[in-house]
C-alpha positions as CSV (number, residue, x, y, z in Angstrom):
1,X,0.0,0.0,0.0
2,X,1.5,3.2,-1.2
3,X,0.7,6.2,1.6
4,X,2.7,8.7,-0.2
5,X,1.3,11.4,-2.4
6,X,2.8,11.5,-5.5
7,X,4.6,14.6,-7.9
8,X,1.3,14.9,-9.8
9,X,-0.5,16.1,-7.2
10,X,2.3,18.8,-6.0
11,X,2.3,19.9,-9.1
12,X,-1.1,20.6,-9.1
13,X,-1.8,22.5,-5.5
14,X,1.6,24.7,-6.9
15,X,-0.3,25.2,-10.1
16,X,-3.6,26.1,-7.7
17,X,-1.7,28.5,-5.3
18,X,0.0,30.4,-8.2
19,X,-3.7,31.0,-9.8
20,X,-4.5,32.2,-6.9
21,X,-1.9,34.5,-6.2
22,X,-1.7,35.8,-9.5
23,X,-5.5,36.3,-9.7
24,X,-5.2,38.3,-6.2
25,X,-2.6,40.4,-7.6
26,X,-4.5,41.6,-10.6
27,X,-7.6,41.7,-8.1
28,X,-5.9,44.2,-5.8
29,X,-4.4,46.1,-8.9
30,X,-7.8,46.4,-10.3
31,X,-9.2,47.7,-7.2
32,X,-6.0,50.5,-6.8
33,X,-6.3,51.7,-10.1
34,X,-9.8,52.2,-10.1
35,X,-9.2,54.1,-6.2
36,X,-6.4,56.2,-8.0
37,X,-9.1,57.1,-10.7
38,X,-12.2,57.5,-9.4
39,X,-11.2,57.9,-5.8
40,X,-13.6,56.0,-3.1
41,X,-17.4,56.6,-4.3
42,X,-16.5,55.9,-8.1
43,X,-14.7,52.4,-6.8
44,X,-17.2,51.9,-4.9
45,X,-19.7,52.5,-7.9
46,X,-17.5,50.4,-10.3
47,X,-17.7,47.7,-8.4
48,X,-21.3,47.9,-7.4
49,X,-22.3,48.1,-11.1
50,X,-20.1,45.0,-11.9
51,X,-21.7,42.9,-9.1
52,X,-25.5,43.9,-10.2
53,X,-24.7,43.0,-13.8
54,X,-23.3,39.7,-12.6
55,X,-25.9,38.9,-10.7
56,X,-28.6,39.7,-13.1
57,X,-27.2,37.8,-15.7
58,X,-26.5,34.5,-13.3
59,X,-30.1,35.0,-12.5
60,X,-31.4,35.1,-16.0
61,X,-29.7,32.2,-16.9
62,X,-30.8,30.5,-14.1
63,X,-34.7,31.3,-14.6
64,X,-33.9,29.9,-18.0
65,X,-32.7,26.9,-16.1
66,X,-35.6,26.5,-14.0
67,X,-37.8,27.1,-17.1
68,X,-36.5,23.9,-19.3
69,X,-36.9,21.8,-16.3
70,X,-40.8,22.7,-15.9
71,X,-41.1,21.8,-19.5
């Protein structure tokens, strides 16, 4: 029985924690560029706007969802 965990999967939680880090970095460049911009209430309003329109179009497609599966 082999208890060890082998380079594959390594490879892969390095491959997962540099995503993450690089996707944080561009998330917190995002967010200071837009502070350096628009100052606070524009960032704030940015990012407002870019959270409603996500959720309205998860929702829509969700409805649609919900709709084929009464059919």
């Amino acid at each position: 029985m082999n208890d060890e965990l082998g380079a594959g999967f390594w490879f892969k939680i390095i491959g997962i924690v540099a995503a993450f880090a690089i996707g944080c970095v561009l998330i917190f460049w995002l967010i200071g560029a837009a502070w350096v911009r628009w100052g606070a209430l524009g960032t704030l309003l940015f990012f407002s706007i870019v959270a409603l329109t996500y959720g309205y179009l998860y929702d829509r497609r969700q409805a649609r969802r919900y709709k084929d599966l009464e059919a």
